[in-house]
C-alpha positions as CSV (number, residue, x, y, z in Angstrom):
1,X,23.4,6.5,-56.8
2,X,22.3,9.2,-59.1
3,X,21.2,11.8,-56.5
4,X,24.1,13.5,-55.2
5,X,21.9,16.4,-53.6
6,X,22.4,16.6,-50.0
7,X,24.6,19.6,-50.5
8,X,23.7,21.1,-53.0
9,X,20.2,20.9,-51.8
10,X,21.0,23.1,-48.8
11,X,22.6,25.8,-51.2
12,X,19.7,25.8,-53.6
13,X,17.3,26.3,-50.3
14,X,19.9,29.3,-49.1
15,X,18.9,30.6,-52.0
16,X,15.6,31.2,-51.2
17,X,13.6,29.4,-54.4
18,X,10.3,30.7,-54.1
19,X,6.9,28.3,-54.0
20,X,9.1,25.7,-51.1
21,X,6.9,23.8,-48.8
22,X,6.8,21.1,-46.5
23,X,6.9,17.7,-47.4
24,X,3.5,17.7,-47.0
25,X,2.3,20.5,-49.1
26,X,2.2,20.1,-52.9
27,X,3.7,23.1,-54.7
28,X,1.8,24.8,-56.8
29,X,1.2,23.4,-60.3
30,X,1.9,19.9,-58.9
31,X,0.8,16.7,-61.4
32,X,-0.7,14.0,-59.7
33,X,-3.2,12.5,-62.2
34,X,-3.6,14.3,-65.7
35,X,-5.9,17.2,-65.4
36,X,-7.8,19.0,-68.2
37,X,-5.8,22.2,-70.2
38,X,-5.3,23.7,-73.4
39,X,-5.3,21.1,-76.2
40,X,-1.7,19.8,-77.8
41,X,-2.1,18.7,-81.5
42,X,0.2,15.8,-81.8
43,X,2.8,15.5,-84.1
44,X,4.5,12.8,-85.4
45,X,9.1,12.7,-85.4
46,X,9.2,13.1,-88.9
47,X,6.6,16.2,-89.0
48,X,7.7,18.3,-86.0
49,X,4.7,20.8,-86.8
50,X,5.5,24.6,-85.7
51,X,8.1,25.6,-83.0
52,X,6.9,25.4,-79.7
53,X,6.7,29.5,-78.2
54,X,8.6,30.2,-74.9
55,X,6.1,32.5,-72.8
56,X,7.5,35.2,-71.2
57,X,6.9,34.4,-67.1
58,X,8.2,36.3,-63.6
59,X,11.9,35.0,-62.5
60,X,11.9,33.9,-58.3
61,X,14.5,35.8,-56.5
62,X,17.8,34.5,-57.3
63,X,17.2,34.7,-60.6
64,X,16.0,38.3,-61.1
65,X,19.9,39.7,-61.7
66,X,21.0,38.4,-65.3
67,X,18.5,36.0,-66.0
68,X,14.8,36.1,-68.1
69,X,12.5,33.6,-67.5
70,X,9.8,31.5,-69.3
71,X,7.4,28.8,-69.4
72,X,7.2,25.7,-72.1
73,X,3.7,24.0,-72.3
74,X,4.4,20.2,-73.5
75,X,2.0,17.0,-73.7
76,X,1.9,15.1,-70.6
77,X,1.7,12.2,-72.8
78,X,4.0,11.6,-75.4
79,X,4.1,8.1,-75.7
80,X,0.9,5.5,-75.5
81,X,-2.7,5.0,-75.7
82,X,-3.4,8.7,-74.2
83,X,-0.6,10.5,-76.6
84,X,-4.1,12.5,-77.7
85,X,-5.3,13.7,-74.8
86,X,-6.2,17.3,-73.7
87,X,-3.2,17.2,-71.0
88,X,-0.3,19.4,-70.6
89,X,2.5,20.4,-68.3
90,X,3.9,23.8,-68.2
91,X,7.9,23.6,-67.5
92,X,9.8,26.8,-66.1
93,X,12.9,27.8,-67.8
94,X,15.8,30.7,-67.4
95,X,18.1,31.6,-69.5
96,X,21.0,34.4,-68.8
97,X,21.1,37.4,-70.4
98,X,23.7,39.2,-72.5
99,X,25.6,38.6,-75.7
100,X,26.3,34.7,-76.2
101,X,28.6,34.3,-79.1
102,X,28.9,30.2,-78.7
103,X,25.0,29.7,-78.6
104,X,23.2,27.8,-75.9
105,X,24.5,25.7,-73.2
106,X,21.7,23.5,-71.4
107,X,23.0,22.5,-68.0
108,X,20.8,19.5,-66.7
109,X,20.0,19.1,-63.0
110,X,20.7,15.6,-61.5
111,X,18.3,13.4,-59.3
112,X,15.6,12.3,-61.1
113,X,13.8,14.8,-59.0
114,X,15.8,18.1,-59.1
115,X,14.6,21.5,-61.0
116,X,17.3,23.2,-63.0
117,X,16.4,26.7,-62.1
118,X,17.1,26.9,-58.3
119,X,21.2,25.6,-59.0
120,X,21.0,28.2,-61.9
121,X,23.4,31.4,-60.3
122,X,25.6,28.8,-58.5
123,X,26.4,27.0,-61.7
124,X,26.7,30.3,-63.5
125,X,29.2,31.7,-61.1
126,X,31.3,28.2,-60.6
127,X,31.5,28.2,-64.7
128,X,31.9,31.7,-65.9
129,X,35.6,31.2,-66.7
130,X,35.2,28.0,-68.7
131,X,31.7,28.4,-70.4
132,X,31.3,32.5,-70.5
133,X,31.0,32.7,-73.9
134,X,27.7,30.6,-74.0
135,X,24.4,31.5,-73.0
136,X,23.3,28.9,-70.4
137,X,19.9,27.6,-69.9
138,X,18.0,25.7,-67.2
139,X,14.8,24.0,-67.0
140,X,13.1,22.4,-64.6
141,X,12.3,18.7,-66.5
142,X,8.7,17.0,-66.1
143,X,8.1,16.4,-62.4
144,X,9.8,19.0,-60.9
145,X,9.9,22.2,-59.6
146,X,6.2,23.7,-60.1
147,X,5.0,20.3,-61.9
148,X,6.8,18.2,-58.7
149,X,5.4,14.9,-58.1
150,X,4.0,14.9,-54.5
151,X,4.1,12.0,-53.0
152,X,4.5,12.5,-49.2
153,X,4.7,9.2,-47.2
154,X,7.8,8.1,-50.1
155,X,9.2,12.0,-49.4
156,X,9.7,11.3,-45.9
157,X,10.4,7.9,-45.6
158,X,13.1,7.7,-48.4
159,X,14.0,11.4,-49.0
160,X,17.1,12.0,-50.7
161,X,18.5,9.1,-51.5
162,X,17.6,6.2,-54.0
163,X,19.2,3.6,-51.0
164,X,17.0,3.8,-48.5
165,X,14.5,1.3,-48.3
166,X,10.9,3.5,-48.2
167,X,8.4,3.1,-45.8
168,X,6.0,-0.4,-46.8
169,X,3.8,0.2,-49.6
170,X,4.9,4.1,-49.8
171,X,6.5,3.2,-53.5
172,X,3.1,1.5,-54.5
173,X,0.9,4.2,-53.1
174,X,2.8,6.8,-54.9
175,X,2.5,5.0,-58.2
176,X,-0.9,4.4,-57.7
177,X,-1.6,7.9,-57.3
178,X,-0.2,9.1,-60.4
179,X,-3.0,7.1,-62.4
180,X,-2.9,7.4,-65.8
181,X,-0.3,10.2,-65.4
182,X,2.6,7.5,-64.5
183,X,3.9,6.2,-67.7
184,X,4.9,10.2,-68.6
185,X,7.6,10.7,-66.6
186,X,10.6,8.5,-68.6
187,X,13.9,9.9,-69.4
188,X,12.3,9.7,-73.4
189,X,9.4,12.0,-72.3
190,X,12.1,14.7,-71.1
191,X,14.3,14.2,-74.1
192,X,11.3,15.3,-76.1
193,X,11.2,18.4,-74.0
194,X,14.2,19.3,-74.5
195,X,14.1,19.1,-78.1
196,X,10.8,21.4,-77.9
197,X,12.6,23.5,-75.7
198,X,15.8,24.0,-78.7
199,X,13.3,24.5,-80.9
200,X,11.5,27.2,-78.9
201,X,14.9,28.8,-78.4
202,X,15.2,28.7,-82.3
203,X,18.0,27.0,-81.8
204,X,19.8,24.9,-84.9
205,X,21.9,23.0,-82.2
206,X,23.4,23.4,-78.9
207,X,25.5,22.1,-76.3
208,X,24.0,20.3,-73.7
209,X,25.5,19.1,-70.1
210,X,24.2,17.2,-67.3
211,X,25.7,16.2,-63.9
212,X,24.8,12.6,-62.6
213,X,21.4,11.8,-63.8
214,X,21.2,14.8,-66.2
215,X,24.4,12.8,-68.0
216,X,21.8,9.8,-68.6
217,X,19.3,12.3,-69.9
218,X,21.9,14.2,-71.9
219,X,23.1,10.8,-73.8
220,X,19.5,9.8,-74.9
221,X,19.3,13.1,-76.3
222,X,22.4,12.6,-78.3
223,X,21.3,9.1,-79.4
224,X,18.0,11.3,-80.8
225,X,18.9,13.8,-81.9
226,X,23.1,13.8,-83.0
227,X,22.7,16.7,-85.6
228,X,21.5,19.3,-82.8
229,X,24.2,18.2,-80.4
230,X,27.1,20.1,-81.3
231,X,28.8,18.6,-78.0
232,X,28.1,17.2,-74.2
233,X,29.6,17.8,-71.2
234,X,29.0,14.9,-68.8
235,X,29.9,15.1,-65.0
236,X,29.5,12.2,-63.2
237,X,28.4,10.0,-65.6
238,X,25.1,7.2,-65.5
239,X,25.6,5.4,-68.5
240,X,23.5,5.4,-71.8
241,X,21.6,2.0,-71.0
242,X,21.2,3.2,-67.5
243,X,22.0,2.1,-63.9
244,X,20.6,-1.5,-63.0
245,X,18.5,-2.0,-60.0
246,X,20.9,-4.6,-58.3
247,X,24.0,-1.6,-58.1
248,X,26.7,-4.6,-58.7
249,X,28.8,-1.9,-60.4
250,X,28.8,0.5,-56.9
251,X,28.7,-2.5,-54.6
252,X,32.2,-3.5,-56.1
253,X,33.6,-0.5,-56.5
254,X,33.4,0.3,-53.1
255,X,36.6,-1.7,-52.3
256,X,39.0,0.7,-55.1
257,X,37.3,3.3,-52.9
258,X,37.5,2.6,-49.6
259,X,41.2,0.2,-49.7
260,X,42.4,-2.9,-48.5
261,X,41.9,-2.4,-45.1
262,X,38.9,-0.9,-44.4
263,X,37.2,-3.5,-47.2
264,X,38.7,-6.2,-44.8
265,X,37.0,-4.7,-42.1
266,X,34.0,-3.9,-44.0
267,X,33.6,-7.8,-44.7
268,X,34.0,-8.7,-41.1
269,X,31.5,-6.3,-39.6
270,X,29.0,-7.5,-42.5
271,X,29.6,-11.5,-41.8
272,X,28.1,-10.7,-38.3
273,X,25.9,-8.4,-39.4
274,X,24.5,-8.6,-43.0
275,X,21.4,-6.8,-41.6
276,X,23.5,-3.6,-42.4
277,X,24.0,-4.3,-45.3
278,X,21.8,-1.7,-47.1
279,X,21.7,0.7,-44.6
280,X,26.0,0.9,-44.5
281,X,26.2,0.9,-48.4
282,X,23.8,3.8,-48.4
283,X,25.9,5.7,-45.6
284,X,29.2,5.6,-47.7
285,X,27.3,6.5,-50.7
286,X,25.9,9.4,-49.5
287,X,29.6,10.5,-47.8
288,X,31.1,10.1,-51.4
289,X,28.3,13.0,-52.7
290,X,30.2,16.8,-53.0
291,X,33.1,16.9,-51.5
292,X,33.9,13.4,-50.2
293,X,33.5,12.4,-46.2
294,X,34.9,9.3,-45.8
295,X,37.8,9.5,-43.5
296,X,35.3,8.9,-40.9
297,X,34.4,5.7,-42.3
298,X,37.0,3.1,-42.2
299,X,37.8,4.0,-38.1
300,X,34.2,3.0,-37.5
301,X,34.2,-0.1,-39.6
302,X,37.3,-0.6,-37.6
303,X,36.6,-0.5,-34.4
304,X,32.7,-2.2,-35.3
305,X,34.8,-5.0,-36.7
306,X,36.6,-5.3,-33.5
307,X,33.5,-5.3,-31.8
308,X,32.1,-1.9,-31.1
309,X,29.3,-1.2,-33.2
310,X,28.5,2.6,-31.4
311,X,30.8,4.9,-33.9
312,X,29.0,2.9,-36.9
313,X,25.7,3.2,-35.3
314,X,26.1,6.7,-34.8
315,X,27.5,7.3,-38.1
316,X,24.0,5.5,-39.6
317,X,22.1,7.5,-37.6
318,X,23.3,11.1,-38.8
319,X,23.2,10.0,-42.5
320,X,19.4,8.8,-42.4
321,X,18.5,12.2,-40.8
322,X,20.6,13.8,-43.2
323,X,18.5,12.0,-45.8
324,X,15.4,12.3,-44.8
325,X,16.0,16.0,-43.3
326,X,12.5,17.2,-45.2
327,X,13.7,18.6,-48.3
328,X,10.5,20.1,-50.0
329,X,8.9,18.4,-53.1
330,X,9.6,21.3,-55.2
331,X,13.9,21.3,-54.3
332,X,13.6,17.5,-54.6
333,X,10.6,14.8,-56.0
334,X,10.9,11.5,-54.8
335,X,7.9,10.7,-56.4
336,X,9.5,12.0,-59.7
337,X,12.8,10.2,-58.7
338,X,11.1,6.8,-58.6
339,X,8.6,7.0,-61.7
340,X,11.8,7.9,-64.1
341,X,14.4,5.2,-62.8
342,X,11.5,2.6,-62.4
343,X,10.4,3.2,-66.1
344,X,14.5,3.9,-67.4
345,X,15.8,0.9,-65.6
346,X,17.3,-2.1,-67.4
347,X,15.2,-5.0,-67.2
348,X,16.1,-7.2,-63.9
349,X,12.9,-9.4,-64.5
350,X,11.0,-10.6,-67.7
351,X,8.7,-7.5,-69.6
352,X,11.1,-4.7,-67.6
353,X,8.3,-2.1,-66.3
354,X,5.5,-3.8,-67.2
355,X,5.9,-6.9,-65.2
356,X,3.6,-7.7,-62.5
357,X,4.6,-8.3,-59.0
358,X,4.4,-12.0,-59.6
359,X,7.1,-12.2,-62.2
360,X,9.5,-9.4,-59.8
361,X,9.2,-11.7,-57.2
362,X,10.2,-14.8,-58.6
363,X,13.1,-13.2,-60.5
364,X,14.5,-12.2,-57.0
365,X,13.9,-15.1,-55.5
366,X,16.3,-16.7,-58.3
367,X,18.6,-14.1,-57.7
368,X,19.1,-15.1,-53.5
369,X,21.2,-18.3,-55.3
370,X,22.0,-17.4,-58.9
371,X,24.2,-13.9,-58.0
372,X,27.6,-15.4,-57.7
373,X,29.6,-13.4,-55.0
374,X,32.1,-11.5,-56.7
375,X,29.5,-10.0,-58.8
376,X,28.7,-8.1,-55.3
377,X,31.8,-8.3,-53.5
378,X,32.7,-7.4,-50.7
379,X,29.4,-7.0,-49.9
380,X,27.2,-10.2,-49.9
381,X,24.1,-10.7,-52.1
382,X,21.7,-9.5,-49.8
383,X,22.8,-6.3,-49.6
384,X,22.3,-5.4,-53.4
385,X,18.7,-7.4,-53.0
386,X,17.8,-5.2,-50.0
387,X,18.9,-1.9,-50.5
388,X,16.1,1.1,-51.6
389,X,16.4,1.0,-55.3
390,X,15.2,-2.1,-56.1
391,X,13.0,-1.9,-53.0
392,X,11.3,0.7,-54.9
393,X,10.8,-0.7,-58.5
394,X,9.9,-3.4,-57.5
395,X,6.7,-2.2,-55.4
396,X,6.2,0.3,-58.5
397,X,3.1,-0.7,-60.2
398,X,3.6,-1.4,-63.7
399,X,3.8,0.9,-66.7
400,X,3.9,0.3,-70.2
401,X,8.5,0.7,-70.7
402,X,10.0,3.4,-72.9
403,X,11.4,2.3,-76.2
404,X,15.3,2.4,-75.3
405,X,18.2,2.9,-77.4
406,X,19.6,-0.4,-78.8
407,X,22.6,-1.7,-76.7
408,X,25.4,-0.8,-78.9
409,X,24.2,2.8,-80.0
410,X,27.5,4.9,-80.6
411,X,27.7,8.3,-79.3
412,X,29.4,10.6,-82.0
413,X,29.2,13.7,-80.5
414,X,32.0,15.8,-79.5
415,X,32.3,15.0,-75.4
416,X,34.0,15.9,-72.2
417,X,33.5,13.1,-69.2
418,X,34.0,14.3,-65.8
419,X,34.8,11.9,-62.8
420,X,35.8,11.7,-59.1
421,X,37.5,8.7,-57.8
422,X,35.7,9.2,-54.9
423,X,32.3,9.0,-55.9
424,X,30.3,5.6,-55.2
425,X,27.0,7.0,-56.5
426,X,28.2,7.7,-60.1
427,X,31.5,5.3,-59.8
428,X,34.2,5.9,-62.2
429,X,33.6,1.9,-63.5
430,X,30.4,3.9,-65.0
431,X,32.7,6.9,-66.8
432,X,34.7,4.3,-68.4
433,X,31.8,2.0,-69.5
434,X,30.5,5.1,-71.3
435,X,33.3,6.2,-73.1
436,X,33.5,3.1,-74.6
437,X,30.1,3.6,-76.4
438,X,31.6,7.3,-77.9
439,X,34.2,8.0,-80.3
440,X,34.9,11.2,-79.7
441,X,35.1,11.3,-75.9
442,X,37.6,12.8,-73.3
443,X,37.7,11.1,-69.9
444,X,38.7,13.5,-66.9
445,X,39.4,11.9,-63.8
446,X,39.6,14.5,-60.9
447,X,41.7,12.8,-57.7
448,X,40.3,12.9,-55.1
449,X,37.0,14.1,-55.8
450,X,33.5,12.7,-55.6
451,X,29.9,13.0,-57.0
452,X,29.4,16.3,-59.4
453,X,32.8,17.6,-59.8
454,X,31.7,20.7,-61.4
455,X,29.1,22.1,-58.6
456,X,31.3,20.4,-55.7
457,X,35.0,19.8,-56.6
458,X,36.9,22.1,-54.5
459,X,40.0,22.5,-56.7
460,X,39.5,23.6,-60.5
461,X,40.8,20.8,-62.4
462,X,37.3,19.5,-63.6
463,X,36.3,23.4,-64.9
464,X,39.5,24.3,-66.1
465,X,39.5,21.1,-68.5
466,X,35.8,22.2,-69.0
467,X,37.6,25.6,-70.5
468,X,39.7,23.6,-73.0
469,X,37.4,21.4,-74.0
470,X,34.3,24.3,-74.9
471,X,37.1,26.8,-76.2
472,X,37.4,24.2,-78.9
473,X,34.2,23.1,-80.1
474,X,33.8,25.4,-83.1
């Protein structure tokens, strides 16, 4: 859904990102539970107190050439009965060097679960014709990078993607394990980052970009703070109320996707076998991430429709160790991944987030016979009630939920939307939902294309309507 790192992933660990481990090893600076530091004086919206101070700190490799860095100490807590606590996290951030005439740029990392700074140089390089005259900045949001949550047994057993169903009771032991720390990782507690992070940069307003769930987190800034977003850039777009744990939107757009014929087949291979539900909705996911792989898909549904299941089989088989390939905590958090959408997620049962499993359960249950079919078509109901998201949030112990914005909040910042046809983990139904809640809002769709056109797309149609649409932003 909002991942799209498979890829990218293997580029940002090419790169050499300094502090990477094994799943198993918890990078340095890791939050599990909150742990004593320095105090934070807590402030209220309307009295911001003094600018947070960006402290000068050592770049990692690939971002020695062009590049400063620094760290940004922020309350763990900023919401709650512990909002006066003692605890802090310390957030890395680069910024490039040189003269900058059109301010800052923040680019926002995708996931939940991937740092900023690792995709850094590659974004630089793939934008330097359509965003050169801004100075862009990366940060590594709450649970991420050096403050990654660690949660092994969930790392392993559902690595990269939010459709695989984890391992039982790996969502619940990872939740249980933050503590007290585990309602501080919603998208609200990273907008309030980033508006620390402006203010550090002593910056009146900027532009700020996000691909896939960086889009979600660079709406709810907008929503908060409109007069310091001069305008967004949003590449494959989550939209502002977020992505619901049932995934109706994906399930049904995987038939504009994949075509008549395929679908056709596609519904025959899942009336014998709705087991595969999940497991077949994450595999053509995960092939419409980067640049898309799905010509391989509809001969397999094909001949598995016809009665050999081997090409599918072997198709399922290469995508879960794809998935789960051990990508290290610090490149991508799992843990971090499922405490943000399980908080951020609209509610599916009554009291969102802080349900207990009692009240999950027995919404679900009335789901099995209340989901009419075309709400999931062409896949059947038990595929959206099976697959790994709502696997997940629904094992997540409860938290108390973020305040979100109300339903019909209009965007009125200057935007850009970026979209690949291809892409079934930010589908273009999504794109068009939010440009309907912005009134100033350009909708790109790139042929062709799937998930994150600007780090991925192979052509330069996405970046070189990227160029129009910065050069006039005044």
């Amino acid at each position: 859904m909002w991942v799209g790192v498979r890829n990218a992933m293997v580029a940002a660990v090419a790169l050499g990102v300094a502090g990477c481990g094994g799943n198993d090893r918890e990078p340095a600076g890791t939050v599990t539970a909150p742990v004593a530091a320095r105090p934070v004086t807590t402030t209220t919206a309307a009295d911001p107190g003094p600018a947070p101070k960006l402290r000068p700190a050592s770049c990692p490799a690939q971002l020695t050439a062009g590049y400063r860095c620094a760290t940004l100490t922020v309350p763990l807590h900023r919401r709650g009965a512990q909002v006066r606590d003692r605890h802090t996290l310390t957030l890395d951030v680069a910024l490039q060097r040189g003269r900058h005439p059109r301010g800052d740029f923040l680019l926002l990392s995708g996931g939940p679960g991937q740092p900023g700074r690792p995709f850094g140089p590659r974004m630089a390089q793939r934008l330097r014709a359509a965003a050169g005259a801004y100075r862009l900045v990366f940060l590594d949001q709450r649970g991420t990078g050096a403050t990654a949550i660690s949660c092994p047994a969930l790392q392993r057993s559902a690595g990269t993607s939010d459709l695989a169903v984890p391992a039982k009771g790996a969502a619940a032991a990872c939740g249980r394990k933050l503590g007290g720390a585990r309602d501080a990782y919603a998208t609200a507690d990273t907008v309030a980052d980033l508006d620390a992070l402006r203010r550090a940069l002593g910056a009146a307003s900027w532009t700020v970009g996000g691909i896939s769930y960086g889009t979600f987190v660079a709406e709810r800034y907008a929503l908060a703070h409109p007069s310091q977003t001069r305008a967004l850039v949003l590449d494959s777009v989550v939209p502002q109320e977020g992505a619901e744990l049932l995934e109706r939107v994906p399930l049904r757009a995987t038939a504009r996707v994949l075509g008549p014929t395929a679908t056709a087949d596609l519904r025959r291979v899942l009336a014998g076998h709705p087991d595969l539900g999940p497991r077949l909705f994450d595999l053509i996911t995960e092939r419409s991430i980067g640049v898309p792989r799905l010509d391989v898909v509809p001969p397999a549904l094909h001949a598995a429709a016809t009665g050999d299941l081997a090409p599918l089989q072997a198709l399922l088989a290469e995508t879960s160790r794809e998935e789960r390939g051990g990508v290290p905590t610090a490149i991508y958090s799992t843990g971090l991944h499922a405490a943000t959408l399980c908080a951020d997620a609209p509610a599916l049962w009554p009291g969102g987030a802080a349900a207990p499993a009692k009240l999950r359960s027995a919404a679900i249950d009335r789901l099995r016979t209340g989901l009419r079919p075309a709400e999931t078509a062409p896949w059947p109901r038990s595929t959206a009630l099976g697959q790994g998201l709502l696997a997940t949030c629904r094992a997540w112990p409860p938290i108390a939920p973020p305040r979100a914005p109300a339903r019909d909040a209009a965007i009125r910042t200057p935007a850009i939307l970026l979209a690949g046809d291809r892409d079934l983990s930010t589908p273009l139904e999504w794109a068009r939902a939010q440009q309907r809640h912005m009134t100033e809002a350009q909708l790109v769709v790139v042929p062709g294309a799937g998930h994150s056109i600007l780090s991925r797309e192979p052509g330069t149609a996405g970046r070189t309507a990227l160029a129009k649409f910065l050069a006039a932003q005044r």
